[in-house]
GUGU-698805 format. One line per field, with one value per residue (C-alpha): residue in three letters; chain; y, x, z. Coordinates in Angstrom, 3 decimals, m for minus. Example, Ala and Ser with C-alpha at 12.3 -4.5 7.8 and 13.67 -1.06 7.14 Angstrom:
% residues 2
res = c(ALA | SER) $
chain = c(A | A) $
py = c(m4.500 | m1.060) $
px = c(12.300 | 13.670) $
pz = c(7.800 | 7.140) $
% end
This chain:
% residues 332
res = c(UNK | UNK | UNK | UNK | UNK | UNK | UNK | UNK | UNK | UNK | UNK | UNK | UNK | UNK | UNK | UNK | UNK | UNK | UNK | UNK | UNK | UNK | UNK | UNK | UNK | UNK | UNK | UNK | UNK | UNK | UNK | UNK | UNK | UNK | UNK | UNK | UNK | UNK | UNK | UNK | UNK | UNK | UNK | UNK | UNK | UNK | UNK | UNK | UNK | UNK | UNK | UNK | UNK | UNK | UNK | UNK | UNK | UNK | UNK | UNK | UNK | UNK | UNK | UNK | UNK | UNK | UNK | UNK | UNK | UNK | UNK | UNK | UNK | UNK | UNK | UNK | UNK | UNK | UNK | UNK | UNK | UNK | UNK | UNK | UNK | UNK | UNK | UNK | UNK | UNK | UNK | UNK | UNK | UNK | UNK | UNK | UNK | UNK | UNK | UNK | UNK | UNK | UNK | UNK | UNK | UNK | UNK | UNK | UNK | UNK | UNK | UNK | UNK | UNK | UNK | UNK | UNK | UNK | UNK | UNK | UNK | UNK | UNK | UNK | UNK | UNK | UNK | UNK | UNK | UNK | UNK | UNK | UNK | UNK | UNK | UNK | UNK | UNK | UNK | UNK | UNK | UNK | UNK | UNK | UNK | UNK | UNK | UNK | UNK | UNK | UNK | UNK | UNK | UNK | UNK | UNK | UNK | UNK | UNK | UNK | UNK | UNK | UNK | UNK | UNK | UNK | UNK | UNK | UNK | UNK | UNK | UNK | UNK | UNK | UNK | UNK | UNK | UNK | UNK | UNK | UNK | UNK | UNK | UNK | UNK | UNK | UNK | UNK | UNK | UNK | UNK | UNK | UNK | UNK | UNK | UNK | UNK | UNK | UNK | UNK | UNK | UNK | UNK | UNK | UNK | UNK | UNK | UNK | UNK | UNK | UNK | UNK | UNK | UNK | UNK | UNK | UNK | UNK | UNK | UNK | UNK | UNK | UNK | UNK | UNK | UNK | UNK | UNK | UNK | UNK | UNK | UNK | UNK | UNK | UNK | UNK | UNK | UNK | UNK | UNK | UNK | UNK | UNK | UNK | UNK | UNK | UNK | UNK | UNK | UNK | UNK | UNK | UNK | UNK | UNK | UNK | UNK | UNK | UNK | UNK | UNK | UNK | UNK | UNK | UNK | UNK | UNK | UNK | UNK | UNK | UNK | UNK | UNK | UNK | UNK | UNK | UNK | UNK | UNK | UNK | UNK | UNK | UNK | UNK | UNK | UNK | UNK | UNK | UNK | UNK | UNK | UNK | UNK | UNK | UNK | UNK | UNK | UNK | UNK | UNK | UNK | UNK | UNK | UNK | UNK | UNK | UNK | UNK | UNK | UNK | UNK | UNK | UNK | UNK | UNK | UNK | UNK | UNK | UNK | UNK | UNK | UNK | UNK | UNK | UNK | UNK | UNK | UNK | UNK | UNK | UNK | UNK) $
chain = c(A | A | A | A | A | A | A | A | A | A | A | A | A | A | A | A | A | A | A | A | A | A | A | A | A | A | A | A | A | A | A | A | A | A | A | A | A | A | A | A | A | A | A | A | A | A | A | A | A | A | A | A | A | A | A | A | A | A | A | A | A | A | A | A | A | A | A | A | A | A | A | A | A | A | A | A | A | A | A | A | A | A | A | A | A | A | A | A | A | A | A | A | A | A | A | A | A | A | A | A | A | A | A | A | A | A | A | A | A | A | A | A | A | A | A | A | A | A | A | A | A | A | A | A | A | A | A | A | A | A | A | A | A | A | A | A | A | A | A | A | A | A | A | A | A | A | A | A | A | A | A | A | A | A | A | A | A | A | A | A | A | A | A | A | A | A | A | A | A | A | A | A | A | A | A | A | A | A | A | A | A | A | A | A | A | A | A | A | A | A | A | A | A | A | A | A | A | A | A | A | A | A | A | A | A | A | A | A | A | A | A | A | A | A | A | A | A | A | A | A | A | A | A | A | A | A | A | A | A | A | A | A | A | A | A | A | A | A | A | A | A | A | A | A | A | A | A | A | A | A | A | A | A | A | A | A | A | A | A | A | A | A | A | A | A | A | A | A | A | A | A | A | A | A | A | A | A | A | A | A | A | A | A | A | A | A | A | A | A | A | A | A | A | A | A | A | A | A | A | A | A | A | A | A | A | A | A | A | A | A | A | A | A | A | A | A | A | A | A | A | A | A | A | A | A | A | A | A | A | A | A | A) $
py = c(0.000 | 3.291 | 4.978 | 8.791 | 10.680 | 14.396 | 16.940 | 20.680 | 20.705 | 18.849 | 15.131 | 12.609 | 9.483 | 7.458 | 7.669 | 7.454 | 10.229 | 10.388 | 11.575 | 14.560 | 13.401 | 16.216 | 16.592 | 14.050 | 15.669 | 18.037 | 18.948 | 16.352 | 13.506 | 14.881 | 14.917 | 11.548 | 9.845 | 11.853 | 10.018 | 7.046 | 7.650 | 9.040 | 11.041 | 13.524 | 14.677 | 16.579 | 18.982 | 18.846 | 20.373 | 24.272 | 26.572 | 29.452 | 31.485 | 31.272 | 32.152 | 35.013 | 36.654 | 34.897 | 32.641 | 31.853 | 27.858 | 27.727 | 30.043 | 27.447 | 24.950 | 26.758 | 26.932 | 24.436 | 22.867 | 22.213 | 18.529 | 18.385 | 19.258 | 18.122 | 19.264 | 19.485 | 22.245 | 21.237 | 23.426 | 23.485 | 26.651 | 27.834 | 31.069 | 31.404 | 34.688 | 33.630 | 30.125 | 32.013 | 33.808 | 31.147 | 29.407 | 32.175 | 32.611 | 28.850 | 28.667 | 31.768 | 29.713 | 27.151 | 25.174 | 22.635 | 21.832 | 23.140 | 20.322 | 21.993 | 19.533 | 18.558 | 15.172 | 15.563 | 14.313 | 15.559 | 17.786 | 20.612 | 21.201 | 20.240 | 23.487 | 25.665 | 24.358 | 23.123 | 19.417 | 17.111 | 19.775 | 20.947 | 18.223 | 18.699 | 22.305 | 22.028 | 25.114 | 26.289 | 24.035 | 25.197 | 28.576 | 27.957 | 25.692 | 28.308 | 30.844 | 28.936 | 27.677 | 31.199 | 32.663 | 30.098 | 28.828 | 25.243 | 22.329 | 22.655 | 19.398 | 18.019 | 15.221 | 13.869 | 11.233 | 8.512 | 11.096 | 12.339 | 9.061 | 5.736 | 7.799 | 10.671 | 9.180 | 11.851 | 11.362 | 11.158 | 13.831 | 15.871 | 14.623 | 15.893 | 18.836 | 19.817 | 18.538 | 20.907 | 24.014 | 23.496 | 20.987 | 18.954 | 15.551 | 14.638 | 12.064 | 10.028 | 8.220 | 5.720 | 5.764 | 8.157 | 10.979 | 8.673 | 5.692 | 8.235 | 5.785 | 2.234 | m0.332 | m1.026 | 1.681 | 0.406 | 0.672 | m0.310 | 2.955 | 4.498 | 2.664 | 3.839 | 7.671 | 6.696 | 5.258 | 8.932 | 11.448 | 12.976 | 13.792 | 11.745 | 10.277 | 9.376 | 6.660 | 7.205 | 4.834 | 1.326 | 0.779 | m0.424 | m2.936 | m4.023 | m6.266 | m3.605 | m1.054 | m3.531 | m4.161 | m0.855 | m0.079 | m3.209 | m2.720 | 1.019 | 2.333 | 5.530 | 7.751 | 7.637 | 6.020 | 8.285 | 6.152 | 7.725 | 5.691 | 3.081 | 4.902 | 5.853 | 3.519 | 2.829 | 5.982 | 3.757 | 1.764 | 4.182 | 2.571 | m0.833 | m0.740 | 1.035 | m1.782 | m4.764 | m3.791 | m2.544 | m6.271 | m5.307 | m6.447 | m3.722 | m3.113 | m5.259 | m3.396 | m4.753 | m2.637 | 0.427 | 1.082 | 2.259 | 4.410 | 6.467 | 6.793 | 8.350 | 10.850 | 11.677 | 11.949 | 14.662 | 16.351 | 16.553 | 17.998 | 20.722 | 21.937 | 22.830 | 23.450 | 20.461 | 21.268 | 20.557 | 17.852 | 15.703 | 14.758 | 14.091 | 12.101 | 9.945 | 8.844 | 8.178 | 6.190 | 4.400 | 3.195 | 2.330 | 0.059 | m1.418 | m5.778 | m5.159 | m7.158 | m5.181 | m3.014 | m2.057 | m1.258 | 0.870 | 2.522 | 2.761 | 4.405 | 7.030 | 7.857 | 8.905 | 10.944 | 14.504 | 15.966 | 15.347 | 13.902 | 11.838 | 10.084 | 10.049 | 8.487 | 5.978 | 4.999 | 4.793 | 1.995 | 0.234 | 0.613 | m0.010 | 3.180 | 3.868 | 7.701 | 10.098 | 7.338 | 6.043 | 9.726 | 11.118 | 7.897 | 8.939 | 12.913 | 13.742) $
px = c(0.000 | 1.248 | 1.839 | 1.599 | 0.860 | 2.552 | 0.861 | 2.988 | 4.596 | 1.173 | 1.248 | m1.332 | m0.913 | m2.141 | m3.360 | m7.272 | m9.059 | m13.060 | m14.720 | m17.125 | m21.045 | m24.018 | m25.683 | m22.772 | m19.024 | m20.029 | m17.245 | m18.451 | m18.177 | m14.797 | m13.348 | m14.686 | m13.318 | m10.141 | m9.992 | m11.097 | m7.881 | m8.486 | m5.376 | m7.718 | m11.379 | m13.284 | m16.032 | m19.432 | m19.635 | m19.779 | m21.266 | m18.918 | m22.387 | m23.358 | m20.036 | m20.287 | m23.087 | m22.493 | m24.949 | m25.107 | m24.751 | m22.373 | m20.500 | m20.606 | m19.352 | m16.544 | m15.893 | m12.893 | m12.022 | m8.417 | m8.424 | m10.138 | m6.480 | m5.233 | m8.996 | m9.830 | m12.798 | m14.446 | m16.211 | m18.331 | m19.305 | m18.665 | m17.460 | m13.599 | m13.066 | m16.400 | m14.409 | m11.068 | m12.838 | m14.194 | m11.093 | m9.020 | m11.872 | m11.631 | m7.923 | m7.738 | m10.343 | m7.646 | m8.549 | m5.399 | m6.584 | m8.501 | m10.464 | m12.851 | m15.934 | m16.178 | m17.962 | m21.358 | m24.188 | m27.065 | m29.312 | m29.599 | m25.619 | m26.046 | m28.864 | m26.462 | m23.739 | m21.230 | m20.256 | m19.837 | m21.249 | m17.551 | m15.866 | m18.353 | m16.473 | m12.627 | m12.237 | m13.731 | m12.519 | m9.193 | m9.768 | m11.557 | m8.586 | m6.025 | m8.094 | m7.698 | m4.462 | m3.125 | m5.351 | m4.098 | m1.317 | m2.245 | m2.738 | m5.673 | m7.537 | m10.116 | m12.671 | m13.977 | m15.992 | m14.889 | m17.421 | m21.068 | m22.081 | m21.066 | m20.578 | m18.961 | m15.917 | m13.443 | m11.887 | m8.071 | m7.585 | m9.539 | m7.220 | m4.648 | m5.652 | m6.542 | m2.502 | m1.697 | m3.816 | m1.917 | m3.844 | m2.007 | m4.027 | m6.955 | m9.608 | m11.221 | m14.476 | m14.752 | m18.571 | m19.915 | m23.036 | m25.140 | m24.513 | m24.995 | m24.301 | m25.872 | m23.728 | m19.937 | m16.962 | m14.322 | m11.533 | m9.481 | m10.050 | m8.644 | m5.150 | m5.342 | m5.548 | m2.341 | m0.389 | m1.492 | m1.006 | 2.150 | 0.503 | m1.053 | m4.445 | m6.883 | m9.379 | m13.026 | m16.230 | m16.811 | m13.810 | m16.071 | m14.012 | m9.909 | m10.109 | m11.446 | m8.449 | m5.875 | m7.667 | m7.230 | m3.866 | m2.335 | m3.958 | m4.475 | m1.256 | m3.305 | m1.843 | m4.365 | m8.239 | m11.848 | m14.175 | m17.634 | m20.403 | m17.927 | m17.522 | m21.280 | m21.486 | m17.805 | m15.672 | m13.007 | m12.892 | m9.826 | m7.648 | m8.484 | m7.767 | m4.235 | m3.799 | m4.294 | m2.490 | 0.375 | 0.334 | m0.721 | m3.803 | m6.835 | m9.448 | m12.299 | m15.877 | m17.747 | m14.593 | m14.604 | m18.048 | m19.086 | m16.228 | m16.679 | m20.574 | m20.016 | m17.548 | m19.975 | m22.979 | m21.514 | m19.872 | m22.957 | m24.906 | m21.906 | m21.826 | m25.341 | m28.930 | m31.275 | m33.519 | m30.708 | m29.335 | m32.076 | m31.956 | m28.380 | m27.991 | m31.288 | m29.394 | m25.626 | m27.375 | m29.459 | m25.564 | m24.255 | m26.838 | m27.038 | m26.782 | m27.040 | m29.909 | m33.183 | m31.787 | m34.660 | m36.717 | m34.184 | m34.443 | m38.435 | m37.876 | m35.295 | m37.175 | m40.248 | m38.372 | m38.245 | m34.961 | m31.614 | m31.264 | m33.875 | m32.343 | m28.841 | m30.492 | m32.025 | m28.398 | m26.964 | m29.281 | m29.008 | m25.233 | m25.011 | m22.402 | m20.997 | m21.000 | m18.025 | m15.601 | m15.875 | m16.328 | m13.076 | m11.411 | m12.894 | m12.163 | m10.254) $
pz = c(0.000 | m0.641 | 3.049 | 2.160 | m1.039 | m1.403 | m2.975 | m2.989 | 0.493 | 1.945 | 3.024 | 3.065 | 4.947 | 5.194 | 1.596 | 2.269 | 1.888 | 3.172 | m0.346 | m0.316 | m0.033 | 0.234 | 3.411 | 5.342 | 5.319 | 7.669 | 10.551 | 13.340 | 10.363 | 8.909 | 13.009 | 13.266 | 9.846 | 10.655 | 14.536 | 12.533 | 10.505 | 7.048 | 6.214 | 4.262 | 4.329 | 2.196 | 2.871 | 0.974 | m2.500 | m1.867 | m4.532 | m4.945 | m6.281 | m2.934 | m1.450 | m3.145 | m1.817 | 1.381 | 2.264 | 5.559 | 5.261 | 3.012 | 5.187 | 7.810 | 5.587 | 5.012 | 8.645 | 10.207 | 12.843 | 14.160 | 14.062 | 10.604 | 8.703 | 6.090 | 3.917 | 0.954 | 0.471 | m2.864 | m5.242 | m7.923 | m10.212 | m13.757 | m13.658 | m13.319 | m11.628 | m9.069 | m8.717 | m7.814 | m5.192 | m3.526 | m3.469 | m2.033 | 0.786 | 1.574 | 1.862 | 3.931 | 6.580 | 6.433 | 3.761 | 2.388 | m1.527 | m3.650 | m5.308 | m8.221 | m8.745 | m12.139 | m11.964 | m10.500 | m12.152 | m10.197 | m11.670 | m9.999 | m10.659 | m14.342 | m14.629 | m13.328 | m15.799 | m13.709 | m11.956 | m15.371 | m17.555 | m17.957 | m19.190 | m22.003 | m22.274 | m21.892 | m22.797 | m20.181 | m17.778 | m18.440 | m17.602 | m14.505 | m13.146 | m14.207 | m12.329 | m9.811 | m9.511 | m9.764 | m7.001 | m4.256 | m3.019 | m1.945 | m4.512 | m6.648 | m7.740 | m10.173 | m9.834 | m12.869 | m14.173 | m17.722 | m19.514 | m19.901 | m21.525 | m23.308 | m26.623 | m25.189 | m23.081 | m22.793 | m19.028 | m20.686 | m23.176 | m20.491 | m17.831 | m19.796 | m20.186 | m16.599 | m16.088 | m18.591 | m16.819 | m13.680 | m11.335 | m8.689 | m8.961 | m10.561 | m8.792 | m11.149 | m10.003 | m12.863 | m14.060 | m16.712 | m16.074 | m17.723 | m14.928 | m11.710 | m9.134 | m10.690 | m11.936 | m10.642 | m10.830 | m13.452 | m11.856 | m14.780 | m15.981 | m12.756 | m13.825 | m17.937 | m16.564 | m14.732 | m17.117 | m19.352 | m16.763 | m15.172 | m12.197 | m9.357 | m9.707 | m6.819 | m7.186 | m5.748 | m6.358 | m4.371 | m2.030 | 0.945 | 2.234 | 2.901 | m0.101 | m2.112 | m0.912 | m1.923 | m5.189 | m5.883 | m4.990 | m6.817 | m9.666 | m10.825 | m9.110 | m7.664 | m5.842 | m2.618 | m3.178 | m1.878 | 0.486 | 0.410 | 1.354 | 2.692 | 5.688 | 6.509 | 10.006 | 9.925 | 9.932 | 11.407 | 8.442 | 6.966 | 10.695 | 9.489 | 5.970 | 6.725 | 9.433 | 7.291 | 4.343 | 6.441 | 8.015 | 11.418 | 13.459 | 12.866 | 15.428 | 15.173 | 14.373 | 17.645 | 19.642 | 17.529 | 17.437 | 20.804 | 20.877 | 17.330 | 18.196 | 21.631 | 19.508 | 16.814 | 19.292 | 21.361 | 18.065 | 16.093 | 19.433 | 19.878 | 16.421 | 15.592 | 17.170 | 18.457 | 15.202 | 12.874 | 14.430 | 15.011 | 11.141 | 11.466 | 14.757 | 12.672 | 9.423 | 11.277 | 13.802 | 10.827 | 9.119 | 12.957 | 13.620 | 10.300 | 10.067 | 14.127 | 15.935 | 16.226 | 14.297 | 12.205 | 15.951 | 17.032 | 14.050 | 14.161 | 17.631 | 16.469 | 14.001 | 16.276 | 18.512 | 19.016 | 20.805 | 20.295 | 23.962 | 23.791 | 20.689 | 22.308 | 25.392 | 23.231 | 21.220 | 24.817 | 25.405 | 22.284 | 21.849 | 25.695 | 25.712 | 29.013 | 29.027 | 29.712 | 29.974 | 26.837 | 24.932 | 26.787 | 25.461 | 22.003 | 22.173 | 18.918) $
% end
């Protein structure tokens, strides 16, 4: 496995990075992937639209927390000099790299021209990474898809290109527009935009387990691999994959689990308002009790609950946590 990957004067190691998802890579999930030992996290996609006339909640995803670093703050937009902006104002919060988002297929980016749109416009791609790159002084990167469709794969001539406008490392997550998230990532093509590039590319799509990490590594020779949905009930699962291929003994889930969902409990209640993170405490205690017995119950009952405490209370119970011993253990 490859221990560290070195982008400018930053370095990743161990060379797992937790991959941007909407509505999850919030601060208390980045602190608890990073204590769960991602060397990298990623915040959601921001709009740098919205930067610009400064929303208020995409201010606060901006925002940063000490423990979170090395992040990536990734954005997504279509005008260059609006995209430089953004950048600059996320790297002055402390932001590490750049990564410009120009792989999402969901429509409400497509409308506003951005996400995969722009490999569809490489002209344009190139000036917004340019923009970019000389606005900053941290490493800029690109995530891309193969292409828009199964007639329109592009992901290596547009690969090269991006190299040749001054990004650091592009992440490939091997599917086109036209797939979304059905069907399996090829991560054969992951190892072709190696072998054409001069610069590092990261791997992102399907790495949920050890076997899968190793698969990746051995036979694409990326420079570090994304875990997105992976990690949703298992943010420790960057510790054990690191472990394993490293030949040492990784912590078993039945261990790790109390631990992580003391942690996230008491981050998630900290960092925003009982209104807000009712919703939140409700879908990462769906994934943590996920395959568990009476599962689905515990679930039910979450679900039906109205405070924040009252659903902590609850997990207590079903987790059978053991309170401030086990969260000070657990403190990032």
């Amino acid at each position: 496995m490859r221990r560290s990957l070195t982008l400018g004067n930053l370095q990743i190691s161990p060379a797992l990075a937790l991959a941007p998802m909407a509505g999850i890579t919030n601060s208390p999930f980045r602190l608890v992937c990073r204590r769960g030992g991602a060397g990298l996290v990623f915040t959601e996609m921001i709009s740098a639209r919205a930067m610009r006339y400064q929303n208020r909640r995409t201010a606060e995803m901006g925002t940063f927390e000490e423990g979170e670093h090395p992040i990536a703050a990734q954005i997504f937009g279509r005008e260059p000099e609006e995209m430089a902006d953004a950048a600059l104002t996320l790297t002055e919060a402390g932001a590490d790299i750049i990564d410009i988002n120009m792989g999402c297929p969901v429509r409400k980016v497509l409308k506003s021209g951005s996400g995969i749109q722009l490999m569809r416009e490489p002209d344009l791609a190139t000036d917004i990474v340019k923009a970019v790159v000389a606005k900053v002084d941290v490493p800029v990167t690109v995530k891309i898809r193969l292409g828009w469709s199964e007639d329109e794969i592009n992901f290596i001539t547009f690969g090269k290109t991006l190299a040749d406008s001054g990004a650091s490392a592009v992440i490939l997550h091997p599917r086109t527009r036209a797939q979304g998230f059905a069907g399996s990532a090829r991560w054969e093509e992951i190892a072709r935009l190696v072998e054409a590039l001069d610069i590092p590319v990261l791997g992102s799509g399907d790495v949920n387990t050890v076997q899968d990490a190793r698969t990746v590594f051995e036979t694409t020779g990326c420079g570090a691999i994304l875990i997105g949905r992976g990690s949703l009930g298992r943010p420790w699962i960057f510790s054990q994959i690191a472990a394993e291929l490293e030949g040492e003994e990784p912590g078993s889930d039945d261990e790790l689990r109390k631990q992580f969902i003391s942690m996230h409990i008491k981050l998630i209640e900290k960092a925003m308002p009982d209104r807000r993170s009712i919703g939140h405490l409700r879908k990462h205690l769906a994934w943590y009790s996920r395959g568990l017995p009476d599962g689905s119950s515990f679930r039910a009952l979450v679900n039906s609950l109205d405070s924040s405490t009252k659903i902590a209370d609850k997990a207590a119970e079903f987790f059978c946590l053991e309170g401030d011993e086990i969260i000070k253990k657990a403190a990032p």
